[in-house]
C-alpha angles and dihedrals in degrees: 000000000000139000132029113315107260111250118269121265111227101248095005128117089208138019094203133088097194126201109282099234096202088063139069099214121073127191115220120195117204107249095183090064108105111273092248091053089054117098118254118235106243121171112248126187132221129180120251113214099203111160094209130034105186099094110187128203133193101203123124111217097056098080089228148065103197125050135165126203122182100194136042114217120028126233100204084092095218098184093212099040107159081215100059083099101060086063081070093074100059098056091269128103138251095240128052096349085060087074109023101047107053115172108214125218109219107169088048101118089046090051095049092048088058102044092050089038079057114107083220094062115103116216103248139131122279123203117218101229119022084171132011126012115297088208104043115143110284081048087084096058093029096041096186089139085064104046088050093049084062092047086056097038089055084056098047082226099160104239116193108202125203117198149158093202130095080218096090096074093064078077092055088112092054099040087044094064090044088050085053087070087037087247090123138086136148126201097195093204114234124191103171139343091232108091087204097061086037095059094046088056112031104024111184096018105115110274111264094259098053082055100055081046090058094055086050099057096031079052089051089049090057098244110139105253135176126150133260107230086207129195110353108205108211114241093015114058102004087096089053090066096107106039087049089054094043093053084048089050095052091038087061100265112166095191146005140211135175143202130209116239116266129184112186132180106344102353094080083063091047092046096048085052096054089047087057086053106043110012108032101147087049103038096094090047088043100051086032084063101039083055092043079065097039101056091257091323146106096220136034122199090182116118108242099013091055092070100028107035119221128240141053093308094054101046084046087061097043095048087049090051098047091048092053094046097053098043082052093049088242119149108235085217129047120247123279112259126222133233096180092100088053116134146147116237109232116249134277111275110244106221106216106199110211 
């Protein structure tokens, strides 16, 4: 990268908009305008009329087929979030607009209710998200993750979450009956145990410690959780492994995984940036080991190697993992959910008055 870093923006992952590159127009703002005439970045939301919500996959690294995701853009504000992309194809960027223009998904629990009450639906597990956080921050007042939570729930469909917010443990009581048919899990995602380096990187994510908070009452609830090492950065959190799996142990956690850093498309350039903010004296170690991982570079597509890395380094880091998982008693996979309990309510009785 060249030039100066762009100064950071307060509760922001990244202070660049970078250009889409799936798109011919580019907005420019005008960074020579005096910092209090440029335009704040506040987080606006727009609807998403979507007309289905069950999104299926066939790779074969992601542990799962069927995913829903309410919302579009994250919040959360994870500088190096593998989905910024996918912002790109609807008009926004990768940077900034990821997590300031979140499309929101309303009629996401109806949705959901039609497609499993389908003859065609299969009974699987769905992941809430595939994608970006089901409990970002407007998820408290919107509350779709919830309410699809209950339609699954009414279903008994085994749903496996993945988040970085204490809020999901406002839906224990939910998670917990489906627990009860082995059709619930929850990964709460940890990057690091420094809430310093967390809230650089992952501004408005729950600190470490309210996520570990949040293991040990979904554990007490009785809801399967472990924790999601993801994703390890290479010369700057690999060496926090064991502590992270030693706090999960103690908060309750039943089982770990982990994911190798990628930066695909534009977010090795909004990475790099934030290296050049945050992290200067380490930014050549840090990039040198994620492309000791990445075969010399910064991104992998291949299934397999695209999660795990390849080389020395990596095998150092999974080795590292597995050892420690296995000293603390914690499973390196989550549980296998069930779909026996499966079933589809019948429908509502229509009342004729004669």
């Amino acid at each position: 990268m060249e030039g100066a870093p762009t100064p950071a923006v307060r509760g922001r992952g990244t202070a660049e908009n970078p250009r889409n590159r799936v798109e011919e127009i580019e907005v420019v703002p005008d960074l020579e305008a005096p910092e209090d005439e440029r335009p704040a970045p506040a987080t606006r939301f727009f609807r998403d009329l979507s007309k289905s919500i069950i999104a299926t996959n066939d790779t074969p690294d992601v542990g799962f087929s069927a995913s829903v995701n309410p919302y579009r853009g994250c919040e959360h504000g994870c500088v190096y979030c593998y989905a910024r992309p996918t912002h790109e194809y609807l008009g926004f960027s990768a940077g900034l607009d990821f997590e300031t223009r979140i499309l929101v998904k309303e009629d996401a629990p109806g949705l959901l209710r039609r497609e499993l009450s389908s003859p065609s639906w299969r009974p699987q597990l769905l992941a809430l998200s595939g994608v970006t956080d089901p409990y970002q921050p407007v998820e408290r007042r919107l509350r779709l993750t919830r309410r699809c939570l209950e339609v699954l729930a009414e279903f008994r469909n085994p749903a496996t979450i993945v988040t970085k917010n204490h809020l999901v443990t406002r839906d224990a009581d939910v998670l917990a009956g489906l627990a009860r048919h082995r059709a619930a899990s929850v990964f709460v995602s940890v990057t690091t145990l420094d809430p310093e380096l967390a809230r650089s990187m992952e501004p408005r994510a729950s600190t470490p410690s309210r996520r570990f908070a949040a293991v040990a009452a979904l554990a007490a609830a009785g809801v399967p959780a472990g924790v999601m090492i993801g994703p390890v950065i290479p010369g700057l959190t690999e060496y926090e492994i064991p502590a992270i799996l030693s706090a999960a142990a103690k908060a309750g956690a039943r089982f770990a995984g982990h994911i190798m850093l990628r930066l695909p498309f534009g977010v090795k350039d909004l990475f790099d940036r934030w290296l050049e903010r945050h992290a200067p004296g380490k930014r050549k170690k840090i990039l040198g080991r994620i492309r000791g991982v990445r075969g010399g570079k910064l991104n992998e597509t291949g299934f397999g190697s695209r999660m795990r890395g390849e080389g020395p380094i990596a095998d150092q880091i999974h080795q590292l993992f597995k050892v420690t998982c296995r000293r603390l008693g914690l499973a390196d996979h989550a549980p296998e959910l069930s779909v026996e309990a499966f079933r589809r309510p019948d429908p509502p009785q229509l009342t004729l008055f004669l």
